[in-house]
Every structure is written in structure tokens, then in C-alpha cells.
C-alpha positions as CSV (number, residue, x, y, z in Angstrom):
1,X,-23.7,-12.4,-30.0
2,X,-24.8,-14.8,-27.0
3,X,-22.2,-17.4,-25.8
4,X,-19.7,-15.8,-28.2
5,X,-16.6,-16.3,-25.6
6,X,-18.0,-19.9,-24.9
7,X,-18.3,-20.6,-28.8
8,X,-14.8,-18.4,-29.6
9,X,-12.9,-21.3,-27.0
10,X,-15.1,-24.1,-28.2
11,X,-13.4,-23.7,-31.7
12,X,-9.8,-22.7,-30.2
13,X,-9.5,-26.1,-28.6
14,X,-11.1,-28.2,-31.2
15,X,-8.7,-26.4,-34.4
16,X,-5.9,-27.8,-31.8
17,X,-6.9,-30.9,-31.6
18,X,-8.1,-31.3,-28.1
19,X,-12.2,-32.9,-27.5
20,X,-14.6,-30.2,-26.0
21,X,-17.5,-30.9,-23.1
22,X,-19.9,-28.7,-23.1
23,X,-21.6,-28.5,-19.9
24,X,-24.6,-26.6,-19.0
25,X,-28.0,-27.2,-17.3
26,X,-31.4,-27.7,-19.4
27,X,-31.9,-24.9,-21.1
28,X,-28.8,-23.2,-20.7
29,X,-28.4,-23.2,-24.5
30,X,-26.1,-26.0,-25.4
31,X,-27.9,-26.4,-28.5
32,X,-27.6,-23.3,-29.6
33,X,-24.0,-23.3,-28.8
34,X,-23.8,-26.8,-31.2
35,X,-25.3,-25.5,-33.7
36,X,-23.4,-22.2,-33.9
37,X,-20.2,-24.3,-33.9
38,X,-21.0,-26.7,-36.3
39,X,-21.8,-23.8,-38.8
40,X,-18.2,-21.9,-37.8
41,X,-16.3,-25.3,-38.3
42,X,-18.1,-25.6,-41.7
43,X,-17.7,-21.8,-42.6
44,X,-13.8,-22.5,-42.4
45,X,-14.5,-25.8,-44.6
46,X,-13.8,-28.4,-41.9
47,X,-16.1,-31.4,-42.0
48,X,-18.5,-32.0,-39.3
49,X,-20.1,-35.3,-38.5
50,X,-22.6,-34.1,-36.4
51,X,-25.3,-35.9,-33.9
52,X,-28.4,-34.1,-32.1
53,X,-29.2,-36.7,-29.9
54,X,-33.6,-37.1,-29.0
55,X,-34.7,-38.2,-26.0
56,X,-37.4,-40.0,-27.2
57,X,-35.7,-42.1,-30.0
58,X,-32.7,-42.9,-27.2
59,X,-33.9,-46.4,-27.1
60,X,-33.9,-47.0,-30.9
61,X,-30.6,-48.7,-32.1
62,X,-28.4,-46.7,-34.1
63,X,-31.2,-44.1,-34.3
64,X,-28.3,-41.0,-33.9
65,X,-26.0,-42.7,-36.9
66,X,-29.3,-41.3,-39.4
67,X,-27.8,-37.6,-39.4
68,X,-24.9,-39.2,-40.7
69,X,-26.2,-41.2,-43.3
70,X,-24.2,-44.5,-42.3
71,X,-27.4,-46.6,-40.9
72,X,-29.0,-46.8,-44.0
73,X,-26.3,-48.2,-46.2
74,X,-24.6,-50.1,-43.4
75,X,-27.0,-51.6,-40.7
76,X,-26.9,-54.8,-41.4
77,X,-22.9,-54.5,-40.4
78,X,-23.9,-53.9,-37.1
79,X,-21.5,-51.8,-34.8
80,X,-18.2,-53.2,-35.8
81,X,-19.1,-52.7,-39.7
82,X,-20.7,-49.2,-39.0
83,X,-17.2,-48.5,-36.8
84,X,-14.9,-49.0,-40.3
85,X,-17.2,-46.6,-42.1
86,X,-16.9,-43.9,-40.0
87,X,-13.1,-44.7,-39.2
88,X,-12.6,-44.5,-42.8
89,X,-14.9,-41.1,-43.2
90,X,-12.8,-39.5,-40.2
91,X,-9.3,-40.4,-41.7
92,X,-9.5,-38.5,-44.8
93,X,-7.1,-35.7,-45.2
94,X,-8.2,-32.5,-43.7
95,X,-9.6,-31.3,-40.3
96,X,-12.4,-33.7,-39.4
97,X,-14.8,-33.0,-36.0
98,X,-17.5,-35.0,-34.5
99,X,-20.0,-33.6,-32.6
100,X,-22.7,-34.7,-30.4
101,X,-25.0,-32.7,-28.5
102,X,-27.2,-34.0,-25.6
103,X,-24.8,-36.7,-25.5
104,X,-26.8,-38.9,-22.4
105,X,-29.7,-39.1,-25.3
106,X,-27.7,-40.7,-27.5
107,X,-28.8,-44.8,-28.0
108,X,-26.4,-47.0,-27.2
109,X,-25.4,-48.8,-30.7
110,X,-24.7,-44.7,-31.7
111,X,-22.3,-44.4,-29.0
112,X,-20.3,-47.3,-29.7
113,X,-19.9,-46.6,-32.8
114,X,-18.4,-43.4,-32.3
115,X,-16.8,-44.5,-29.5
116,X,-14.2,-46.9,-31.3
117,X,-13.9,-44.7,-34.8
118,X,-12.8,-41.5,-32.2
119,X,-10.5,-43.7,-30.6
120,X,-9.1,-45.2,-33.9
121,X,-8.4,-41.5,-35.5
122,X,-7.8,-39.7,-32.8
123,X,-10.2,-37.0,-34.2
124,X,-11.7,-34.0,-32.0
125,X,-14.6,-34.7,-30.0
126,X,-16.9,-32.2,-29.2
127,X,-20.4,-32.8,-26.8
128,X,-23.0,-30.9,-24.8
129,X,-24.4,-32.6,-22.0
130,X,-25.5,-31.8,-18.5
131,X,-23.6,-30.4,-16.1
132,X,-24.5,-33.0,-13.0
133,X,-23.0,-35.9,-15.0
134,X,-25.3,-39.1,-13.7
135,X,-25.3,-42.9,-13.7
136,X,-26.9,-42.7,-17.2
137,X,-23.9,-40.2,-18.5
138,X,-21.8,-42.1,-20.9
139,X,-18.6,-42.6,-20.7
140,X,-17.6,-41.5,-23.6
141,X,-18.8,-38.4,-22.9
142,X,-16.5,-38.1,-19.6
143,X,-13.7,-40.0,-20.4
144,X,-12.2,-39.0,-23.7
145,X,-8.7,-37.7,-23.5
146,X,-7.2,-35.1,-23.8
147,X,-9.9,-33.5,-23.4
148,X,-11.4,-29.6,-22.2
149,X,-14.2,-28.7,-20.7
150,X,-16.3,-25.4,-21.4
151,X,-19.5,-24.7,-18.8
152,X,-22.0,-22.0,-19.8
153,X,-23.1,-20.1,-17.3
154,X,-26.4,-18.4,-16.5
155,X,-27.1,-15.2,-18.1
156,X,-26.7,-11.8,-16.5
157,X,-28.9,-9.4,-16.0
158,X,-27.5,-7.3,-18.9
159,X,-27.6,-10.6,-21.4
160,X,-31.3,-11.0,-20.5
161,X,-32.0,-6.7,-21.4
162,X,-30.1,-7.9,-24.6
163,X,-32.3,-10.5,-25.3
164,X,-35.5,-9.9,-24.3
165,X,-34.8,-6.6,-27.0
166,X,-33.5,-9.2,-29.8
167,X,-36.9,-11.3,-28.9
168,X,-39.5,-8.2,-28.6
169,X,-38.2,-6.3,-31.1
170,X,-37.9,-3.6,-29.0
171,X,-36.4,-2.6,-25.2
172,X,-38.1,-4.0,-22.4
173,X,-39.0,-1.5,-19.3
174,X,-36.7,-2.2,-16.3
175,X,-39.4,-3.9,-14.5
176,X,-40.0,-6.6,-17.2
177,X,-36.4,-7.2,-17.4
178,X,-36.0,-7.5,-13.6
179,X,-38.8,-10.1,-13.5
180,X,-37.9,-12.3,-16.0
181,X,-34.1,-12.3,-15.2
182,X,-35.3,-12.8,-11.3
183,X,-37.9,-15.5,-12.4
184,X,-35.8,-17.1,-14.8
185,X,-32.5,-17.3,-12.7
186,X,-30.6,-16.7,-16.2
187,X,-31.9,-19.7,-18.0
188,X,-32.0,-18.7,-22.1
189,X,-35.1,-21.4,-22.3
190,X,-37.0,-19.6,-19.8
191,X,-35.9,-16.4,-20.7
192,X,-37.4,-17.0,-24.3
193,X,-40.6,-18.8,-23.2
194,X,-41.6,-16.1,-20.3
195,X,-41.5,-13.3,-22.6
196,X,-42.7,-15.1,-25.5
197,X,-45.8,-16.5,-23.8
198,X,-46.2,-13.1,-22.1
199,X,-47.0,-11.4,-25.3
200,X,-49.3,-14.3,-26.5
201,X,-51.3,-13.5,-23.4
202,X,-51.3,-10.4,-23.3
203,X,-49.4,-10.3,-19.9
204,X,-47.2,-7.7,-21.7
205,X,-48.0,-4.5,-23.9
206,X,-46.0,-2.3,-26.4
207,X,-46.6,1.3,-24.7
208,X,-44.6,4.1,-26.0
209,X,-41.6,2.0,-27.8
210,X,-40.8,-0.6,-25.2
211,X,-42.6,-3.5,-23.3
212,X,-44.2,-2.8,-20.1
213,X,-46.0,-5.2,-17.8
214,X,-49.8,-5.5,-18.5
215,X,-51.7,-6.4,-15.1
216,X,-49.7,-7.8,-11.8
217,X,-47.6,-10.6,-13.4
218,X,-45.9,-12.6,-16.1
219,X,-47.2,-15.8,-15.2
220,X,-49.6,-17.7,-17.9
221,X,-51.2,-20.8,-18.6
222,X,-48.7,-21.3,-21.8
223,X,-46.0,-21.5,-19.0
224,X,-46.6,-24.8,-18.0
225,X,-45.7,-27.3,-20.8
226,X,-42.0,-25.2,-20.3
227,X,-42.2,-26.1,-16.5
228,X,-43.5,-29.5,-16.6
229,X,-40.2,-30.1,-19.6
230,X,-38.1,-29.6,-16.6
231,X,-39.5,-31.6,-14.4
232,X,-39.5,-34.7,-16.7
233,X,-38.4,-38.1,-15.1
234,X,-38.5,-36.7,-11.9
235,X,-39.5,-39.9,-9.7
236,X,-42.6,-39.5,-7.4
237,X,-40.6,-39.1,-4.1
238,X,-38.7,-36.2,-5.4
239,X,-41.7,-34.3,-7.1
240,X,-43.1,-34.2,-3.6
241,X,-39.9,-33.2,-2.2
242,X,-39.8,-30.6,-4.3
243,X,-43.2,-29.7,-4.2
244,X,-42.9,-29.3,-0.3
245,X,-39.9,-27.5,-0.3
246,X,-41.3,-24.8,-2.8
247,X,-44.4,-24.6,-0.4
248,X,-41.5,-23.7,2.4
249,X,-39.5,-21.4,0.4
250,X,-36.1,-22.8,2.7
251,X,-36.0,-26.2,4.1
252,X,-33.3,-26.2,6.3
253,X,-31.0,-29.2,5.9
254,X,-30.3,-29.6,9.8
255,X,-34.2,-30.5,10.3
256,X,-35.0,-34.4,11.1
257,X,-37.8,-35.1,7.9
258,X,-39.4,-37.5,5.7
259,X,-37.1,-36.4,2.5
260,X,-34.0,-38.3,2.8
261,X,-30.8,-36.9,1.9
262,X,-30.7,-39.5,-1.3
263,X,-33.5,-37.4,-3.1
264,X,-32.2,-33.4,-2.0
265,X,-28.9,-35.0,-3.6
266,X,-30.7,-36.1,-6.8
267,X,-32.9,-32.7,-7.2
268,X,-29.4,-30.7,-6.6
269,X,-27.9,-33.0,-9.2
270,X,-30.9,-31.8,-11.8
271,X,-30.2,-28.3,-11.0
272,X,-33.9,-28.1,-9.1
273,X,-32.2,-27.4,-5.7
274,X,-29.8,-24.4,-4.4
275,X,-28.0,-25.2,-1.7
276,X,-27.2,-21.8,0.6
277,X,-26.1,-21.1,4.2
278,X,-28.5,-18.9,6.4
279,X,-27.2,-16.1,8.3
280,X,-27.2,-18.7,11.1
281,X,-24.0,-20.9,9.3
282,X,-27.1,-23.5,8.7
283,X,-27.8,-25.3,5.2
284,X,-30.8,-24.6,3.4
285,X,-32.6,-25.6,0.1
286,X,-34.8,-23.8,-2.3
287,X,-36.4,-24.8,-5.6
288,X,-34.5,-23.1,-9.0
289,X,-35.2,-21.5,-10.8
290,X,-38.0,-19.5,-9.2
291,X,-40.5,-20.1,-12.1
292,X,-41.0,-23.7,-11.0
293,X,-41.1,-22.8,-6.9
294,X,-44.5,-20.6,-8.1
295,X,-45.6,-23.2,-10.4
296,X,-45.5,-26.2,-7.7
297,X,-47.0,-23.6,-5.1
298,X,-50.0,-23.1,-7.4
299,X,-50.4,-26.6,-8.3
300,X,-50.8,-27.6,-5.1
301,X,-53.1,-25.3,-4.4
302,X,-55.2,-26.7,-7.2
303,X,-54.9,-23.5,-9.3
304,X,-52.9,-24.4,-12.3
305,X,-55.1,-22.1,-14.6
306,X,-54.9,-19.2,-12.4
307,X,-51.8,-17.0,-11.8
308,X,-50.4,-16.0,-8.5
309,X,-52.1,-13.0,-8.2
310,X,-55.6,-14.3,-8.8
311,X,-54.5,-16.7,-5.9
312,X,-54.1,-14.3,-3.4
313,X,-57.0,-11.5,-4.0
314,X,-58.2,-9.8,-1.6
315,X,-61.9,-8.6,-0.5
316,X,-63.6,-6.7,-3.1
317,X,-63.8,-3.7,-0.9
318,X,-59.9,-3.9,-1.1
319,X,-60.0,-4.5,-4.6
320,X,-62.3,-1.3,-5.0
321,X,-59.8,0.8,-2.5
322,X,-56.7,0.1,-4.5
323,X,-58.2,0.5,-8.3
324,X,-59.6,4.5,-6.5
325,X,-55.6,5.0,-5.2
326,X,-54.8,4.1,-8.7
327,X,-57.2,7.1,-10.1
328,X,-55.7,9.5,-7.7
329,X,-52.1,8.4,-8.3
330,X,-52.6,9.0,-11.9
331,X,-54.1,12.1,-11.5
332,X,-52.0,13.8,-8.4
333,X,-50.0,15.5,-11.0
334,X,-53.1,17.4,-12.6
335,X,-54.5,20.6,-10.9
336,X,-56.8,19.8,-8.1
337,X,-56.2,16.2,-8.1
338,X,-57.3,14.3,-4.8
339,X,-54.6,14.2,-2.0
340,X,-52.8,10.8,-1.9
341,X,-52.5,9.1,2.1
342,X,-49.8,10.3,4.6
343,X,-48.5,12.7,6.5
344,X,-48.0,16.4,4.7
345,X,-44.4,16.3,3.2
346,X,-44.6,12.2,3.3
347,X,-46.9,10.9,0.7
348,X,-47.3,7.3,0.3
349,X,-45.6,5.9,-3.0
350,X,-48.2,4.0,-4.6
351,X,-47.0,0.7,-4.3
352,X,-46.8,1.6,-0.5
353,X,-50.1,2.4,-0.4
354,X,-50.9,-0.5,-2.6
355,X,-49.1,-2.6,0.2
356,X,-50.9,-1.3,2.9
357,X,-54.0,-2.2,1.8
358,X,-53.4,-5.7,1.1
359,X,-52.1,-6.0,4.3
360,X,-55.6,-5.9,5.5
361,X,-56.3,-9.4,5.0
362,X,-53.2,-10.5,3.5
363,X,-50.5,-11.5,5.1
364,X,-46.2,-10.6,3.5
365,X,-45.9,-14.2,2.0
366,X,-49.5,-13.7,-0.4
367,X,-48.7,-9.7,-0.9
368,X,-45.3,-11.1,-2.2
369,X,-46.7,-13.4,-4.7
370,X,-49.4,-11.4,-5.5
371,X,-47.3,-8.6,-6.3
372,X,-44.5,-10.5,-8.0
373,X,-41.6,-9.3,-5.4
374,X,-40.0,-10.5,-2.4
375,X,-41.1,-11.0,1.1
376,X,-38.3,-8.5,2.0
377,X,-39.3,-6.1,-0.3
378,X,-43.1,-6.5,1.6
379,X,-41.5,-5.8,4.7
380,X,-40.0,-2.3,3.4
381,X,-42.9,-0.8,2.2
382,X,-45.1,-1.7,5.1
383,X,-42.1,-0.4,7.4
384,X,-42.3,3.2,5.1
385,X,-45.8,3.2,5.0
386,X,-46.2,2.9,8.9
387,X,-43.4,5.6,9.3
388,X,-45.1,8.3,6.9
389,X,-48.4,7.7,8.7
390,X,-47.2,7.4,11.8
391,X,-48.9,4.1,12.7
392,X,-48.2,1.5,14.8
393,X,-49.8,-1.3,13.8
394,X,-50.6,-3.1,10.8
395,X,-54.3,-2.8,11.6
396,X,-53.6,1.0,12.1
397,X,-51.8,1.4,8.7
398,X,-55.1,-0.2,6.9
399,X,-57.6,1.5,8.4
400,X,-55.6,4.9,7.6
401,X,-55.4,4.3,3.9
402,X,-58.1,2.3,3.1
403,X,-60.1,5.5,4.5
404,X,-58.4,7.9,2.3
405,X,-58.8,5.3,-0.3
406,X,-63.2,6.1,-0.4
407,X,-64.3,7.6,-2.8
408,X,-65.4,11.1,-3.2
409,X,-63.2,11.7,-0.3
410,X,-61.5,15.3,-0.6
411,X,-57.8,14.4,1.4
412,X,-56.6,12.0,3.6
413,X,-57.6,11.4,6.9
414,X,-56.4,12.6,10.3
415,X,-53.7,10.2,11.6
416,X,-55.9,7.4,13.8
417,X,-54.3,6.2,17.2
418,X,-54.3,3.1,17.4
């Protein structure tokens, strides 16, 4: 079961008596994690006055103390009235909880309220909330003691294989699961809305009992809601400051710019921002989780309906070199199948050869987001694909495959020198 150790100390603490934080970033599941919680607490027959905070109704007074059924008998008692009720509720015999999740949601009146009947009882506290407390954390939520807290962590790449199977309803291919753990940095949320939205559109097919990748990437237009969710409230200094560092890929925090050192401390605080040293010793940002770096790069472009690989195609003779590879990569098993490029013994892969040809009038940075892989991983297979042709320049490595790439064409060429 996901966040089974988190939930398993969650209770352990709480059954002792001490209050629980729950920290994690949006999405990280601390929902969930309520939820489960409240229905183990109940399962053992404790009572559970629980709160799931709204953003939108954080501004309504005693909008949270509804779940509980208290604001409708006892409004007009205001906080201190509403206080006694719950102070009574709470110090009945028997193990008694209060939780609140997305406790910096919470309106104000709610938070009082449950502020003074915790402190009169004594009773466990148990909330979620971020894990970059901010000005607008309350207090309750940071100062209750004694008090533990329990962070839940990004998944691993063997949590997202397990849940990309529970979602699917069947294994995912390696590939899928590399992409979405990559592009999701471990975030549940995004986890569940890449693959889910992948299958809506068709980005990936059920081939032979497990999911593969259908076309060059998971990105689709039902993606964006998700992104723009986690980019809420951001002010309009920091979008752009985001927005340009995505466009960057590393913004190196010894440079002299226009983005102040205020806002890189506010997107770190949101989780937007990783802060990294370079092989150098030097500080340097990037946008996470990688979802919303490729998002902000195509919205600037002006592209938000089009994925990255439609961003960066190349000419259609290109287009019509790599789809004839394809043939003969598909075929070069069969009996006298065409003759794939490359030097006898040293046969371009296919995503070499794929490479090379979108190196033609492409350059790492667009065949990476085309592709859906890193620059580094760009680099590699144009540094194979030059060895196994024995060319020397990327010009030289084009004009080699793209020419065994034509069609009708029997084998590969002879090696060019160039």
C-alpha cells in the first residue's frame, strides 16, 4: 500500500498522544495520507473530528467547522461559544483525534476554534500542510506541543512501476515508467494525471499486456489545468522568473540579473526551484518538477496546444528519412531486409540513426525535447553514431544516413570524407 510506513507512524504517535505534521509538497499525497488515517483511527473505534480544509472557501468564517456539524447549531455563539462545544465533544471518555488537512486553507474563525478546544483537552492533533511553512502558515499548525513531524517523500522509481500498474490495470513498459517517474520527479498528483491523461489521448496504447508509448511523448493538452494548479498564486515577477529559468534549463546563482534573490527564495519555498552545485562548486537553479520546465518552454513559445515534439520537427525530407529507417529497422530481422547505416559489424541502433538525422537541422537542445530525453543522452548517440560511421562531423554523420535513409536504396552508402 502507498505511504504505508508514513501512515503506520502517523497512527503510532497519535495512539500516544503526541500531535502529527504532515508535511509534503502539492501533490505529494497528503490527502490521501488523511484520509487513510482517519478511516484507521475509526476502524479501531476512535473518534475523529476531522477538517479538509478548501482553498476557495478559506475566506468564509467558520466554513471548516461544517464537517463537524457545530456551525449550524452554534454560530450565533461565535468562536468562544463554538470553543465549549467542541471542548466538551473532545473531553468525552475515549481516544478522541482532530484532524485537519491543508491546514494554511483553513479560515480563520475555524482555526481558533480548534485552537483553544486542543489546548483545553490536550487532545492529539494531527495536520497536513506544506512543507515550506510561509507567512500565511498558521501557527497552530507549527507550534503545537509536543508535537512530531512526518514528511512524505517523493516516490521512487519502483513506487511509480507500482502505481502506474494499480492505475492502468496492467504493467507499464520500462520506457513509460522511466518518463513519467523522470517527468514527474516522484509527485503522486502528476504521476496519476500523466498517465491518466496519456490514455485519454491516446499518447499511450495497450500492446501485448502492458502500456507502451504511442508516438514521441506523453505530453497532452489535458496536462495543463494540472500544471497551471501548481502554479496558482504565483505573483507576476516570479512566473517570469520561472518562465526564464525554464527557458535556460540552469540559471546560475553567481550571475548579476534582473530576478532578485527575494523571488528564487519564494519559488524554492513553493518547491518550483532545485537548488544544485555544478561541477564548478557554483549554485544553480532549475524549474521542478520537469513537467512544468516543458510546459513554460512551450508556452512561451506560443504553443500551448502542441507538444514538444511538434515544436521541434524537422524538414519533411527528414521526416520522410526517419519514417523509411523505421521500415527497415522493423524489417532487418526478416530475410532480405534492407541494410541499416554503418560500418559492417557496427550498425546504427535506431534511435542513433534517428539522432543523426535530426541533427541535420536540429540542434541537441530541440532533438532532446523532441525526443523526450536528455541533452546528455543527445550527445551519446551522436558520439556512437559518428564512431560506427566513421565521421567527423555532424554534417558528415547526416549526409551518411540520411543517404542510406532513400528509398529503394539496396545498403548503405560508402563512408563520405568529409
Amino acid at each position: 500500500m502507498l505511504f504505508e510506513r508514513e501512515i503506520t507512524r502517523i497512527l503510532e504517535f497519535a495512539c500516544r498522544g503526541l500531535s502529527v505534521r504532515v508535511i509534503g509538497a502539492p501533490g505529494s499525497g497528503r490527502t490521501t495520507v488523511a484520509r487513510k488515517v482517519v478511516d484507521h483511527l475509526e476502524d479501531r473505534g476512535a473518534n475523529v473530528y476531522s477538517i479538509f480544509a478548501m482553498r476557495s472557501l478559506k475566506g468564509v468564517p467558520f466554513a471548516g467547522l461544517h464537517s463537524l456539524e457545530l456551525g449550524h447549531r452554534n454560530r450565533g455563539s461565535g468562536i468562544v461559544g463554538l470553543s465549549d462545544v467542541l471542548s466538551g465533544l473532545l473531553a468525552k471518555q475515549g481516544p478522541r483525534f482532530i484532524l485537519v488537512d491543508d491546514i494554511e486553507n483553513l479560515d480563520s474563525e475555524t482555526l481558533a476554534v480548534i485552537d483553544v478546544a486542543q489546548k483545553r483537552t490536550q487532545r492529539p492533533l494531527i495536520v497536513t500542510m506544506s512543507d515550506s511553512p510561509s507567512g500565511s502558515t498558521p501557527l497552530l499548525g507549527l507550534d503545537c506541543w509536543p508535537a512530531v513531524t512526518v514528511p512524505l517523500q517523493p516516490l521512487g522509481y519502483v513506487q511509480v512501476e507500482a502505481v502506474s500498474a494499480e492505475i492502468l490495470g496492467a504493467p507499464a513498459d520500462d520506457d513509460v515508467v522511466a518518463r513519467v517517474f523522470s517527468w514527474s520527479g516522484g509527485n503522486p498528483r502528476l504521476v496519476a494525471r500523466i498517465l491518466e491523461s496519456a490514455v485519454v489521448s491516446e499518447r499511450l496504447v495497450l500492446r501485448g499486456g502492458s502500456w507502451h508509448i504511442n508516438g514521441r511523448t506523453l505530453m497532452n493538452v489535458h496536462l495543463h489545468g494540472t500544471v497551471e494548479g501548481l502554479l496558482y498564486g504565483l505573483e507576476r515577477d516570479e512566473r517570469t522568473a520561472l518562465r526564464t529559468i525554464a527557458i535556460t534549463g540552469f540559471w546560475r546563482l553567481d550571475h548579476r540579473t534582473t530576478i532578485g534573490a527575494d523571488v528564487l527564495g519564494r519559488l524554492e519555498h513553493r518547491g518550483l526551484l532545485a537548488v544544485v552545485a555544478g561541477a564548478d562548486g557554483v549554485l544553480a537553479a532549475s524549474v521542478v518538477p520537469p513537467l512544468i520546465a516543458d510546459y513554460l518552454r512551450n508556452q512561451v513559445r506560443g504553443l500551448r496546444e502542441r507538444s514538444p515534439a511538434d515544436d521541434f520537427r524537422p524538414v519533411p525530407a527528414t521526416e520522410a528519412a526517419i519514417k523509411e529507417l523505421s521500415k527497415r529497422y522493423g524489417l532487418e530481422d526478416q530475410p532480405g531486409a534492407a541494410v541499416t547505416p554503418g560500418s559492417a559489424g557496427q550498425r546504427l541502433t535506431k534511435r542513433e540513426a534517428e539522432v543523426a538525422l535530426l541533427a541535420g537541422n536540429l540542434d541537441n537542445r530541440e532533438i532532446a525535447s523532441r525526443l523526450g530525453v536528455s541533452i546528455r543522452t543527445v550527445e551519446s548517440h551522436l558520439a556512437n553514431a559518428r564512431r560506427k560511421t566513421r565521421t567527423q562531423t555532424r554534417k558528415g554523420l547526416f549526409h551518411h544516413v540520411h543517404r542510406a535513409a532513400e528509398p529503394g536504396r539496396p545498403e548503405a552508402p560508402g563512408l563520405p570524407r568529409d
